[in-house]
C-alpha positions as a Markdown table, in Angstrom:
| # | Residue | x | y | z |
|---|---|---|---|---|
| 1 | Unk | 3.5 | 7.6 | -16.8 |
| 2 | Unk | 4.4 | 5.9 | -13.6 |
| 3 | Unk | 2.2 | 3.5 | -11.7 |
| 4 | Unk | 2.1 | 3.5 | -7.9 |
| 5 | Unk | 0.5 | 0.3 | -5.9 |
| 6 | Unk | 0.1 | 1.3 | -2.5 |
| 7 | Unk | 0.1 | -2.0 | -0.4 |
| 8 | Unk | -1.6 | -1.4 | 3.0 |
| 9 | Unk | -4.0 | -2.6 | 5.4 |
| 10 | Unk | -4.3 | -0.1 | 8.0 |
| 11 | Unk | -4.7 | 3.9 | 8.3 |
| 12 | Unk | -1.4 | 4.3 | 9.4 |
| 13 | Unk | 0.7 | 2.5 | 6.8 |
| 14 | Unk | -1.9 | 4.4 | 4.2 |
| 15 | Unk | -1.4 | 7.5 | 5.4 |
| 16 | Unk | 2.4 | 7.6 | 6.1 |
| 17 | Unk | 2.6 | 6.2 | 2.1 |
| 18 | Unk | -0.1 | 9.2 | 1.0 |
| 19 | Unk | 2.5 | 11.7 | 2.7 |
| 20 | Unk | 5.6 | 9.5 | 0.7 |
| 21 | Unk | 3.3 | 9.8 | -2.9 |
| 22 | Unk | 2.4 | 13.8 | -2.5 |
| 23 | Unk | 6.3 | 14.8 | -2.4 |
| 24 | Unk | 6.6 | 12.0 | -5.6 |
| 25 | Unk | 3.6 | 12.8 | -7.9 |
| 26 | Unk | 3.0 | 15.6 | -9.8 |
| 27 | Unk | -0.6 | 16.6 | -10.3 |
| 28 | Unk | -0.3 | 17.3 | -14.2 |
| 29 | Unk | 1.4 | 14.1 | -15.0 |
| 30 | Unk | -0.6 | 10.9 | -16.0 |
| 31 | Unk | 0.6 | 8.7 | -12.8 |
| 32 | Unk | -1.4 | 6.0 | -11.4 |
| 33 | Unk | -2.2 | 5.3 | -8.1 |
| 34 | Unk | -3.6 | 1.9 | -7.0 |
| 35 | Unk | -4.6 | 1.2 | -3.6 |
| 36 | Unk | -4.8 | -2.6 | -2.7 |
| 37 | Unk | -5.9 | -3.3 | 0.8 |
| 38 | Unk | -5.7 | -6.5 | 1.8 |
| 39 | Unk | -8.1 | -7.9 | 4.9 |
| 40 | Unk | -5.9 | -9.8 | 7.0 |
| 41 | Unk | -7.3 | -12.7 | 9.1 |
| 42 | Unk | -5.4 | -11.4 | 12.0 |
| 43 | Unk | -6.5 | -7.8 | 11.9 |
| 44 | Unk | -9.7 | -6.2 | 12.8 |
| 45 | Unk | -12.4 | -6.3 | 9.8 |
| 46 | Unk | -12.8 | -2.7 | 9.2 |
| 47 | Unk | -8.7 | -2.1 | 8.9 |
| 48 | Unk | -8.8 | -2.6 | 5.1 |
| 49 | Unk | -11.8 | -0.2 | 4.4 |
| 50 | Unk | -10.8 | 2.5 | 6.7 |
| 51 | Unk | -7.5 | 2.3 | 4.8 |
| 52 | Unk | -8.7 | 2.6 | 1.2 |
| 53 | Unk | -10.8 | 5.5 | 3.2 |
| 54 | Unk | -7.7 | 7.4 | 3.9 |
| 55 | Unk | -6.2 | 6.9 | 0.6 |
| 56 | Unk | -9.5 | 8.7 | -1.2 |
| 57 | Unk | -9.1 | 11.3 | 1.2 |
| 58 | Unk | -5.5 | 11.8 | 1.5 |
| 59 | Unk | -4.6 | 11.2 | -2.4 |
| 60 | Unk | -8.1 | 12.5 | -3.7 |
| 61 | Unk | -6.6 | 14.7 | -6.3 |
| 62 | Unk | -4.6 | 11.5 | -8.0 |
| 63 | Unk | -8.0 | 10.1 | -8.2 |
| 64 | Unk | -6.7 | 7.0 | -7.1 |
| 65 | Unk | -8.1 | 3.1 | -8.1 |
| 66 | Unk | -8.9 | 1.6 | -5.3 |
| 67 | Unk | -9.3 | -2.4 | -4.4 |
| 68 | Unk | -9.7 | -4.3 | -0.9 |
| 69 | Unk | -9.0 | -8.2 | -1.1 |
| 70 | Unk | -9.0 | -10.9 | 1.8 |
| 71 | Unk | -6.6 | -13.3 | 2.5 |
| 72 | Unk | -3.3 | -13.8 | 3.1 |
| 73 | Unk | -1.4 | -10.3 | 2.6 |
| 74 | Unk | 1.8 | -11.3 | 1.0 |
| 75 | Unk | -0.1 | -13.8 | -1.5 |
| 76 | Unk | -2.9 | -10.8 | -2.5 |
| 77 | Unk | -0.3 | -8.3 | -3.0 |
| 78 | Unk | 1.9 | -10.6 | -5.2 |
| 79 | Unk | -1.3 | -11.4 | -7.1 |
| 80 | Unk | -1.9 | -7.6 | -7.4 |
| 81 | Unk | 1.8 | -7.0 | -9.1 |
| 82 | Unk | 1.1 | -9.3 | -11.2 |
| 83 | Unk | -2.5 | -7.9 | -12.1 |
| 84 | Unk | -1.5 | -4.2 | -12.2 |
| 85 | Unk | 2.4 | -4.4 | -13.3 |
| 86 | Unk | 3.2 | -1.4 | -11.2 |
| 87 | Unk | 6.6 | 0.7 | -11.4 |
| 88 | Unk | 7.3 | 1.0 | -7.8 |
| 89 | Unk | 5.4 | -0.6 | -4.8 |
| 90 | Unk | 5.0 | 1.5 | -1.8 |
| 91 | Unk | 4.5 | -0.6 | 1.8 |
| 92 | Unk | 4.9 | -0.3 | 5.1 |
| 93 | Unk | 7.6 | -1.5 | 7.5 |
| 94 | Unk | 4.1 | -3.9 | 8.9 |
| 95 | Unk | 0.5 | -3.8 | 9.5 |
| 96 | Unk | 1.1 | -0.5 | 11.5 |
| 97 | Unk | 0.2 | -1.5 | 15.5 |
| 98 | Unk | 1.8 | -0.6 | 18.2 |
| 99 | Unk | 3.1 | -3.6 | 19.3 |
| 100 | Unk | 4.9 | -4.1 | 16.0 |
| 101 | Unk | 8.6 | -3.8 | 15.7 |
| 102 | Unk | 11.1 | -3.6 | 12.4 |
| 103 | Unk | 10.1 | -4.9 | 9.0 |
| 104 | Unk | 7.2 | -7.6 | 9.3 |
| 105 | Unk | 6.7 | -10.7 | 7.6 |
| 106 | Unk | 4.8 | -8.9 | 4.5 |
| 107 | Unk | 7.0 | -6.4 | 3.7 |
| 108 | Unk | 9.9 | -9.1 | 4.0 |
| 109 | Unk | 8.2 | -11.3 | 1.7 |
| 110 | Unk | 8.0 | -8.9 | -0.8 |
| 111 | Unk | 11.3 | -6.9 | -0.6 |
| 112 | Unk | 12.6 | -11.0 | -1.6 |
| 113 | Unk | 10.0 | -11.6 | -4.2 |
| 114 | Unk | 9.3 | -8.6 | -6.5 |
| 115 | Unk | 11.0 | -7.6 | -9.3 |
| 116 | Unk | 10.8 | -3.8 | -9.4 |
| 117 | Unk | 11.7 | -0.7 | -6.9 |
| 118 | Unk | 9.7 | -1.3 | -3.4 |
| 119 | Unk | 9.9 | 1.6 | -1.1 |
| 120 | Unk | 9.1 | 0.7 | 2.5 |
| 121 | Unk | 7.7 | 4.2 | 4.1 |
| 122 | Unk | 8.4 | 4.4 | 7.5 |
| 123 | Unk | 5.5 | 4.7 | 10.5 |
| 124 | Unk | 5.0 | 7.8 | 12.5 |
């Protein structure tokens, strides 16, 4: 069994990470997908629920667990490794607007800190 945390905060990231998991997971297999959406001060209110939205939708026969936090995205999502001792982490490049450009602060932060695979999925 392999457990998934799916980092995210907006529909984008979520969905380009749902397309990433389908190729990855195997419908008869006992993997685990968990969802953590984190509310970021900085980022419209309804980001964070629209995305766990999208990952029920898109990911609905994994049956995914599914977890919206606020505060500080880096520090939730470390909080949630630790929680949830996922295989592999799946983020995105950053919070998924247009006006973003490379690899933001969160997905940084993490690719320095954790201790397991983390796949950064890239943005349509």
């Amino acid at each position: 069994m392999t457990t998934f945390l799916l980092a995210t905060g907006s529909v984008h990231v979520t969905a380009a990470a749902a397309d990433y998991l389908q190729d990855r997971l195997d419908p008869g297999a006992d993997d685990e997908i968990v969802v953590v959406a984190v509310r970021d001060p900085d980022a419209p209110s309804r980001d964070a629920g629209d995305a766990v939205n999208v990952a029920r939708s898109r990911l609905a026969a994994f049956a995914p667990t599914t977890e919206t936090r606020a505060g500080e995205p880096a520090t939730e999502l470390l909080a949630a490794v630790d929680e949830h001792d996922p295989d592999e982490l799946v983020v995105g490049p950053h919070r998924g607007t247009d006006d973003s450009d490379g690899v933001g602060s969160t997905a940084a932060e993490l690719l320095a800190r954790v201790d397991r695979p983390l796949v950064v999925v890239p943005l349509p």
